[in-house]
N, C-alpha and C positions, 0 to 999 in steps of 0.2 A: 672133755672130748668135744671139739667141737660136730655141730650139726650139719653137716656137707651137704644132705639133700636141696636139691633147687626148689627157694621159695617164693611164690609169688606174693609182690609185695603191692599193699593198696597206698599211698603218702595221700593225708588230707590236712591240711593246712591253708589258711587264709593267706599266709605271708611266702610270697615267691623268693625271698631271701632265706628260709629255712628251707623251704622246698630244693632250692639245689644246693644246700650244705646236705642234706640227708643224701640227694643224687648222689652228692659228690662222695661221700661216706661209705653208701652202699652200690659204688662203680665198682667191677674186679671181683664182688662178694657173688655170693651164691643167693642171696636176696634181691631178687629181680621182680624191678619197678615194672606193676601192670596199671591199668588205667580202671575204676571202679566201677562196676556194673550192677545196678540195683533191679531184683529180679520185677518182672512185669509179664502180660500176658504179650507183649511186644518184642519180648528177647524168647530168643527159641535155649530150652532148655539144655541141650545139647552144652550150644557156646556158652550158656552162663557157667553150667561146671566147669568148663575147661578153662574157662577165666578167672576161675573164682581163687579170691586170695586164699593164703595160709594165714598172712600176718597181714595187721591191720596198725600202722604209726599213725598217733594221729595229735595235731598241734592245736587243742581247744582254745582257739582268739576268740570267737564269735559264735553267736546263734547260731551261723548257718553252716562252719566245721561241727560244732556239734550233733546238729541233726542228720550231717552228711555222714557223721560216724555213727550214729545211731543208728541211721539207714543201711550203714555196711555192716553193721553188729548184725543186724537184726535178719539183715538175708542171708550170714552168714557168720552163724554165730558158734561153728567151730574154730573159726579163725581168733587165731591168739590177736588181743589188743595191748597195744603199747604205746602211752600218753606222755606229750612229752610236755615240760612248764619248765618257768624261771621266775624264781622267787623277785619280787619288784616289777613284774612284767604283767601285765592285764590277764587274767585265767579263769578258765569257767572249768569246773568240774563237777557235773551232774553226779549227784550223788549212785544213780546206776553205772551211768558209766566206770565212776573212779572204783566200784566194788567189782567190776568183771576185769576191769583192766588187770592185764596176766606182767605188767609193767609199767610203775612209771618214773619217767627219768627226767634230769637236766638237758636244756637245750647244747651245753658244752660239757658236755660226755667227751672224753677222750674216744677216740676212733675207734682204737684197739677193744678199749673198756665195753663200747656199746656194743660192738658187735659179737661181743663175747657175751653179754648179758641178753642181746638177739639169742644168739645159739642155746641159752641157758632158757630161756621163755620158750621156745619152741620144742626143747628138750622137755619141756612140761612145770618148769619153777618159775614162781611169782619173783620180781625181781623191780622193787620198788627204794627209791631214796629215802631212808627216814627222816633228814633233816629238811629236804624239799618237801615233802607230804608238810610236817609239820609247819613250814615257813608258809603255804598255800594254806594251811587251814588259821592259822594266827591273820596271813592277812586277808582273811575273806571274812572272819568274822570283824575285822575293825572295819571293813568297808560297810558291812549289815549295820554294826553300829551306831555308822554317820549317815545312813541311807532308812529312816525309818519307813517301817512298813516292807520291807523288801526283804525278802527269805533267803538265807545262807547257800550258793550254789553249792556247798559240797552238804547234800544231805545226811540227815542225821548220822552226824559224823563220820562217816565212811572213811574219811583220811585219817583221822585219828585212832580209826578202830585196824588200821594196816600197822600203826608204829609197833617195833616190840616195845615191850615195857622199860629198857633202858636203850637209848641211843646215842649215847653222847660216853666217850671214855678219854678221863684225862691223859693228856695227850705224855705226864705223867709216869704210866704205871705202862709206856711203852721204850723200851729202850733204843739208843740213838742209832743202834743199826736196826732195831727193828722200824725206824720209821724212816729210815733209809731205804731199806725194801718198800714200805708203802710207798714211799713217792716212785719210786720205778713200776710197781703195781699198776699205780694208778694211771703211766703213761704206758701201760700197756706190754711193757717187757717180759720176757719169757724169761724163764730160773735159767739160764744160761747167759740171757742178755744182763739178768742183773749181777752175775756170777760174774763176769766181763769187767763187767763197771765198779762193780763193790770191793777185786780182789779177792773174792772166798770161793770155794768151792759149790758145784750146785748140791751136794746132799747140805752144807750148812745152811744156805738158801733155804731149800725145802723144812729143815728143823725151824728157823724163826719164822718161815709162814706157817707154821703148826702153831709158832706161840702166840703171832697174830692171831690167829683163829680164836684162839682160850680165849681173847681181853678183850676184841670189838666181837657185836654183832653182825656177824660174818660165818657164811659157810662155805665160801668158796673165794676165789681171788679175786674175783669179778664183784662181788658184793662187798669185800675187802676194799677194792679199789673205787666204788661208789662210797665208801664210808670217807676214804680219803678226802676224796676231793669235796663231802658232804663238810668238814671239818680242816679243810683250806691245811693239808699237810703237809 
């Protein structure tokens, strides 16, 4: 079910090219871009509540995203966080930050997928990549490595203490229409739109996302379709 309530949304990010892919993402949605307001004896209390986010996205490039979402955590720190990275891509993941983050995702999330996995964060579910978690903590620990003397930004272990214990299912022990549905999952398709495409009906639809369910680590469609794309299907 999606989350229909109007949310106020805080984007922190260094890079202006991510910043209006998330715009453009979250245009038309119920996730409505406000601007960050960090409380002070200079903001009157009033307006800080009524400004104050729900949800907090945020794209850790550099020191100073990070402390500007530190800073938005910390003044409001009922606001759900949601972290986004790309494995090969420069990432700082404070070990606090990455243990409160209520999500975190690839920078090429399918539309559909993230905004379902919004809905599914603010509906109260942690909603995290296992193959991205793992790809950020493998290469933060070879950068510590080659950089002696310099301490692992994702503290003691927090990304790897997010994996389940299995994430990876051979692609295998899934059958060829069932990874037929995954790829339309993962592009965001409703059991009607892949009922459409596939030729079957939407209850046999619904039965092999039941059988998806059993084989990958997934409880919903939305994490189904982040396992997708975590495992290039």
């Amino acid at each position: 079910m999606a989350y229909d309530v109007d949310v106020p949304t805080v984007l922190v990010t260094a890079s202006s090219l991510a910043r209006q892919g998330l715009v453009s993402f979250l245009d038309e949605t119920h996730f409505r871009i406000v601007e960050p307001v960090i409380a002070s004896n200079e903001v009157d209390e009033t307006r800080r509540a009524r400004l104050a986010p729900l949800l907090i996205l945020s794209a850790l490039e550099d020191v100073q995203s990070v402390e500007m979402t530190r800073a938005q955590h910390v003044a409001y720190p009922e606001a759900k966080l949601v972290i986004f990275g790309q494995p090969g891509v420069p990432a700082i993941l404070p070990g606090d930050l990455c243990s409160a983050a209520n999500g975190i995702l690839a920078y090429d999330t399918a539309r559909e997928t993230l905004i379902s996995a919004l809905d599914l964060v603010m509906s109260g579910a942690k909603v995290h990549s296992p193959a991205l978690l793992s790809k950020l903590f493998e290469e933060t620990q070879q950068h510590t490595s080659t950089n002696t003397g310099q301490q692992s930004s994702i503290g003691n272990q927090s990304a790897l203490d997010m994996l389940p214990e299995t994430n990876r299912v051979s692609n295998h022990a899934l059958s060829r229409r069932e990874l037929d549905i995954l790829r339309c999952l993962e592009d965001g398709s409703t059991n009607k739109m892949i009922a459409q495409r596939l030729s079957m009906s939407e209850c046999t639809v619904k039965v092999h996302i039941k059988s998806i369910m059993r084989k990958v680590p997934a409880r919903n469609r939305t994490q189904a379709a982040i396992w997708a794309r975590d495992h290039r299907i």
